[in-house]
C-alpha positions in Angstrom: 11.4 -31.9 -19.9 12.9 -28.7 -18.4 11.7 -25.5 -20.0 8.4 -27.4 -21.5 5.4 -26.4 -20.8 2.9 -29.0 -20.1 0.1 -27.7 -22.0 -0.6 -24.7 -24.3 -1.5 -21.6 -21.7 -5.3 -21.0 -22.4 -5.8 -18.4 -18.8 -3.8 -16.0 -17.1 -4.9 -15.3 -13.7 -3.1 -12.1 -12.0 -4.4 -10.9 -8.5 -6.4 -7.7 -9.0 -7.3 -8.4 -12.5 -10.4 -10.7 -13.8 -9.0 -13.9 -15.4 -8.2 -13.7 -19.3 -8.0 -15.8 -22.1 -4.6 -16.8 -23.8 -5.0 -15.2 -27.1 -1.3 -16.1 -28.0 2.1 -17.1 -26.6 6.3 -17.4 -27.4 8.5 -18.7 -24.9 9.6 -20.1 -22.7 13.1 -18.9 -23.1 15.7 -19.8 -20.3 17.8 -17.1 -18.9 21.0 -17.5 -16.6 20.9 -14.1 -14.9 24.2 -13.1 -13.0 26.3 -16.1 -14.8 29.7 -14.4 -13.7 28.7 -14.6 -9.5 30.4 -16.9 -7.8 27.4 -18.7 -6.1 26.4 -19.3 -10.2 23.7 -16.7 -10.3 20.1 -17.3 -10.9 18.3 -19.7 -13.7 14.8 -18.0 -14.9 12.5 -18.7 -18.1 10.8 -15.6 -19.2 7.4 -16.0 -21.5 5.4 -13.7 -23.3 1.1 -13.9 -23.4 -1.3 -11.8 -25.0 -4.7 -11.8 -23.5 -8.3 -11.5 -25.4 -8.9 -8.7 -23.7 -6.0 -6.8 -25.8 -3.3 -7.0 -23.3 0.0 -8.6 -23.3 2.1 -9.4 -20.4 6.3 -10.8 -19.8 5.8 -13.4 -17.6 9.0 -14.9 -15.7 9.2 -18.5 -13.7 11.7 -18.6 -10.6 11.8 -22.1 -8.8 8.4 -22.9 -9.9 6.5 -19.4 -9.3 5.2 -17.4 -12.2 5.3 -13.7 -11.5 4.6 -10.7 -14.2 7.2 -9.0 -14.7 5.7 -6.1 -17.0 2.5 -5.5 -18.4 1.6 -4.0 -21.9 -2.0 -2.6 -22.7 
């Protein structure tokens, strides 16, 4: 279903950056940004992943795309 993911992460991938294992994971958790706007606003998911290589990241997923929206470590 919507908002499921279809298997537990186990590698996050981010351009610049050597691959990493998922160490851990919470989400996804669906967001309706801009719910007042007329045109109905935007639906996201938001997720957050630690790495094995001590960093964590907020992921978000926009009409199928993952992109990072911040990075901690």
């Amino acid at each position: 279903g919507r908002l499921e993911l279809s298997a537990d992460p186990a590698l996050l991938s981010v351009r610049g950056r050597r691959p990493a294992g998922v160490s851990g994971w919470a989400g996804p958790w669906p967001v309706l940004e801009r719910w007042w706007a007329r045109d109905g606003g935007r639906r996201i998911a938001r997720m957050q992943v630690t790495t094995d290589d001590g960093h964590a990241w907020l992921l978000l997923v926009d009409r199928g795309e993952w992109w990072v929206e911040a990075h901690y470590g």
